[in-house]
C-alpha positions as CSV (number, residue, x, y, z in Angstrom):
1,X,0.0,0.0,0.0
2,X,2.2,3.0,-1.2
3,X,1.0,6.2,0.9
4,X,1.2,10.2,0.2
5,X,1.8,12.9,2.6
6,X,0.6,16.0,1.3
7,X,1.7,19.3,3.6
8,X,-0.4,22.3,2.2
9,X,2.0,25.1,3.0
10,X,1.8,28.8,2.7
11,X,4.6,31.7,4.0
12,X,5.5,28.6,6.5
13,X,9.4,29.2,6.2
14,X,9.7,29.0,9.9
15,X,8.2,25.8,10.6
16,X,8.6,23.9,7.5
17,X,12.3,22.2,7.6
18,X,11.5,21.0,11.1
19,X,7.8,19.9,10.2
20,X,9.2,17.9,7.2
21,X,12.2,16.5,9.4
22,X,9.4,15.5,12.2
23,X,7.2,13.8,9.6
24,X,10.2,11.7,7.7
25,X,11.8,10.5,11.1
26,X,7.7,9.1,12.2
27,X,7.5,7.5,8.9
28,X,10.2,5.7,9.3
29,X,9.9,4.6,12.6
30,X,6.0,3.5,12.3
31,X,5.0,3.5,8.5
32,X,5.8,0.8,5.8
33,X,7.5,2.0,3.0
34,X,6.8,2.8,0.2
35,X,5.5,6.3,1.6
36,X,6.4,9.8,-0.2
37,X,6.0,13.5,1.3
38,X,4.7,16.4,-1.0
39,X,5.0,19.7,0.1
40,X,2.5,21.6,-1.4
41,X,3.3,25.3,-1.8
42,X,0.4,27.4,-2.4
43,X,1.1,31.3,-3.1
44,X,4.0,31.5,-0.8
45,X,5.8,34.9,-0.4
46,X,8.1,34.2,1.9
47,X,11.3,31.6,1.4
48,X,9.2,29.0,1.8
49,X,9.2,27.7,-2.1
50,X,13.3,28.2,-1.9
51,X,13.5,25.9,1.2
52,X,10.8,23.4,-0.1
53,X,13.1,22.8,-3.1
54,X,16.1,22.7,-0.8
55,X,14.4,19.7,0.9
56,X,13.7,18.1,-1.9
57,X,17.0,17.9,-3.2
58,X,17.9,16.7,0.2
59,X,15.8,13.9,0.5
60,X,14.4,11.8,-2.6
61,X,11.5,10.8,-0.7
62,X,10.2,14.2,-0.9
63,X,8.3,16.0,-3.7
64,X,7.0,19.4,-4.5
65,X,3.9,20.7,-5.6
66,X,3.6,24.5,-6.8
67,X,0.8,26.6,-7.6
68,X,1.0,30.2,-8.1
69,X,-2.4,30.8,-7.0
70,X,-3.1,31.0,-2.8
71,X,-5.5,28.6,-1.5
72,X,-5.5,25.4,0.8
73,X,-8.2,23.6,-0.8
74,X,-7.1,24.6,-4.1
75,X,-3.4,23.0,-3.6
76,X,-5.3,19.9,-2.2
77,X,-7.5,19.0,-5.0
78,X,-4.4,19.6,-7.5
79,X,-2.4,17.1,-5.1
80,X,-4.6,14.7,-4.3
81,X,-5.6,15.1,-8.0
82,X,-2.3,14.2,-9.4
83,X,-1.3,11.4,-7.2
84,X,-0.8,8.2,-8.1
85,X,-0.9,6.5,-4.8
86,X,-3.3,3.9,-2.9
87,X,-3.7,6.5,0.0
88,X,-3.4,10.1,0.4
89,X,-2.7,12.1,3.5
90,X,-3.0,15.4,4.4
91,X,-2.2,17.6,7.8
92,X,-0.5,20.9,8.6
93,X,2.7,21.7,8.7
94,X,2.7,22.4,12.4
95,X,2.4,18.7,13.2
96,X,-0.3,20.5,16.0
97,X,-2.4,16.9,15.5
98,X,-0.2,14.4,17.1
99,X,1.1,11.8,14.5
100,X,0.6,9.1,16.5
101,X,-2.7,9.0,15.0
102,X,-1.8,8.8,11.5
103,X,-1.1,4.5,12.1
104,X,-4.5,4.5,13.2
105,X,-6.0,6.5,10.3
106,X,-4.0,4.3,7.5
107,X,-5.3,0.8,9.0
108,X,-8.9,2.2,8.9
109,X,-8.1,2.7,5.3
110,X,-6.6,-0.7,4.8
111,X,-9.5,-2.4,6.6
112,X,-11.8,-0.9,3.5
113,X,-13.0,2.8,4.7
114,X,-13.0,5.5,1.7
115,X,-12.2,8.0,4.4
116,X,-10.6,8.6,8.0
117,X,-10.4,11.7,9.4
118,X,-9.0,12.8,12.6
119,X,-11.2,14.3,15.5
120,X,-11.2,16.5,18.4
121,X,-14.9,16.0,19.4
122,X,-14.8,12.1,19.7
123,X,-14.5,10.8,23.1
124,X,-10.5,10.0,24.2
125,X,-9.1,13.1,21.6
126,X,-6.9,15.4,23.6
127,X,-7.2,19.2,23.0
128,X,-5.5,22.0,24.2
129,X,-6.7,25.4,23.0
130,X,-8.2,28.7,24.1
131,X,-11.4,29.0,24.9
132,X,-12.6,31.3,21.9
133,X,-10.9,28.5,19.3
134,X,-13.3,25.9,21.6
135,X,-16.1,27.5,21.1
136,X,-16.1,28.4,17.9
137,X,-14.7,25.1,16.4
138,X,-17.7,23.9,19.0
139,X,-20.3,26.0,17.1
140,X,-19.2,25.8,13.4
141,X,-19.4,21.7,14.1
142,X,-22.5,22.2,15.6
143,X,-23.6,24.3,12.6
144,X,-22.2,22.1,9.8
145,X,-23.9,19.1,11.4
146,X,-27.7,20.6,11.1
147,X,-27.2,21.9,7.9
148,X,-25.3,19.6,6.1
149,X,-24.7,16.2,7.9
150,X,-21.4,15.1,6.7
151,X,-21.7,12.3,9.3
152,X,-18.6,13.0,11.4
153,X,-18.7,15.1,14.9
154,X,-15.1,17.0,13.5
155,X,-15.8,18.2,10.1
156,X,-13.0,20.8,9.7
157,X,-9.9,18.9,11.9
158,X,-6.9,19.1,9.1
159,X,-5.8,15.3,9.5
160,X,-7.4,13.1,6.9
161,X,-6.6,9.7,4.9
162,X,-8.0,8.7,1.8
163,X,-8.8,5.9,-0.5
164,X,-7.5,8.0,-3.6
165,X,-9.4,5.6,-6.1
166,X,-12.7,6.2,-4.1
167,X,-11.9,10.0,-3.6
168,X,-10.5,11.8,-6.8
169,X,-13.7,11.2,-8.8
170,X,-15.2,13.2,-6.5
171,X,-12.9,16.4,-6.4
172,X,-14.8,17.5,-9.5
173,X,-17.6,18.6,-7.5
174,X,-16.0,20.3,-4.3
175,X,-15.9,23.8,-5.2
176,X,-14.2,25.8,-2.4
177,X,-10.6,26.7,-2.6
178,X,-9.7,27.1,0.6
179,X,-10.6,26.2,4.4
180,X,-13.7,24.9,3.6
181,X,-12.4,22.1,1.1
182,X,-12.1,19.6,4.3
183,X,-16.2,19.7,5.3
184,X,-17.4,20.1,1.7
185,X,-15.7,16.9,0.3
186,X,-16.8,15.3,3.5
187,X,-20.2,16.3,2.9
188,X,-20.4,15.1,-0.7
189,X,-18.4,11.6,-0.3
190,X,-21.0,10.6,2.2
191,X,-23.8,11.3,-0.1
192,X,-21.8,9.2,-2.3
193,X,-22.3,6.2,0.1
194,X,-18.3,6.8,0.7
195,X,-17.2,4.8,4.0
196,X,-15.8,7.0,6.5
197,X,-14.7,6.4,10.1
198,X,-13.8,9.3,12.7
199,X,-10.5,8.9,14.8
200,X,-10.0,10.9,18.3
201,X,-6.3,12.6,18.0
202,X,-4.3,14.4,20.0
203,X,-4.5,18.5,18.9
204,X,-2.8,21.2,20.5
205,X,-3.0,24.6,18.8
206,X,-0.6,26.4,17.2
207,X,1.5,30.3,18.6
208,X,1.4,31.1,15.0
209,X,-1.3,30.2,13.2
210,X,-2.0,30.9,9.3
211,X,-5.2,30.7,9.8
212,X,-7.2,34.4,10.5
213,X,-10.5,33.4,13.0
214,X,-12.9,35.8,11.5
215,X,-11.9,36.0,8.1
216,X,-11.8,32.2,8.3
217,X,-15.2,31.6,10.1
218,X,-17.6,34.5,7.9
219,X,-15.6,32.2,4.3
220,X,-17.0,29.3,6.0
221,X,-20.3,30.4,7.0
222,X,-20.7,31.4,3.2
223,X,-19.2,28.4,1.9
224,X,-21.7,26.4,3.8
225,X,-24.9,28.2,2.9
226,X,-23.6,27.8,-0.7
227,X,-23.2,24.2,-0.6
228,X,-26.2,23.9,1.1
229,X,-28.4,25.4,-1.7
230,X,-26.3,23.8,-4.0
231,X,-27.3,20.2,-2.5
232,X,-30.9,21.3,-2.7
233,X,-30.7,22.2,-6.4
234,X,-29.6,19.1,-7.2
235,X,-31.4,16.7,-5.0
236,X,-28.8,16.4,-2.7
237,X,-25.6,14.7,-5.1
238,X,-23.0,17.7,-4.5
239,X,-23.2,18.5,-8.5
């Protein structure tokens, strides 16, 4: 079973050599070869695209996607789109979901789920955040649950495996380029009947996070709304 590592990354020159030394050194210890990391660079303004390519001379076992064009979900769908692997993975560079989940998450997938995805809602996940990330992860869960029922408690958490053979015919069809990408493909492959099974994780936030709370949480809001009308329109398939 040949696995992919995909690490979105954008301006993340400051964590990304020791995120990608973190990952290889786990892979090795815990995770049959063959495996490969991509590092996929989304818009970065920083060094970041300078050091990727450093690292990939460094190390054959890692790759680089570049797209000129900002946007997580956007640098996903071209990954996940292009790979030729049995499973894909993707999580953030700042390794803030413990890895020691990530055996857990490829066995579900080897034992015939389409999809496992890490969780911090789940009974036995450990969290440690402040108490305006709580709450709001809390409510936009709460939120995506009544009006979209992607059949998970953790929607959003950035730590996901894949069956890619189950999973790329369905990028087509998940339109949002950025934050939103994780809920809306979870949305539409369990309307496709896709298996998926939830995994409690270990998550600690990040002191420097890319992410920016309001901007994030009004993109989502619309995101959802959209996708919501758009599953309406057509009868609930995600087209």
């Amino acid at each position: 079973m040949e696995v992919e590592i995909i690490l979105p990354v954008y301006n993340e020159e400051a964590k990304l050599e020791r995120g990608v030394n973190a990952l290889r050194q786990f892979l090795k210890e815990n995770v049959a070869p063959p495996w490969r990391i991509t590092i996929a660079n989304n818009g970065s303004t920083d060094n970041t695209l300078n050091l990727a390519q450093t690292l990939c001379q460094r190390y054959p076992e890692v790759g680089l996607l570049h797209l000129d064009q900002k946007g997580r979900g956007r640098a996903l769908r071209r990954a996940i789109s292009q790979s030729n692997a049995d499973v894909v993975v993707y999580m953030d560079i700042d390794l803030s979901t413990d890895l020691g989940a990530l055996p857990s998450l490829l066995q579900a997938v080897a034992e015939g789920y389409d999809i496992a995805t890490g969780s911090r809602l789940l009974s036995g996940a450990q969290v440690k955040r402040s108490l305006k990330r709580e709450v709001l992860s809390r409510g936009y869960n709460f939120m995506v649950r009544a009006l979209l029922q992607p059949g998970v408690k953790d929607a959003q958490c950035g730590f996901k495996a894949f069956r890619r053979i189950a999973v790329a015919p369905l990028l087509s069809q998940v339109h949002n380029q950025s934050w939103f990408f994780d809920t809306e493909l979870l949305v539409i492959a369990r309307r496709r009947s896709c298996k998926i099974k939830e995994i409690p994780v270990t998550w600690v936030e990040g002191t420097d996070s890319r992410v920016r709370i309001l901007r994030t949480v009004t993109g989502n809001l619309r995101a959802m709304l959209d996708l919501r009308l758009r599953l309406w329109r057509g009868k609930g398939d995600g087209s």
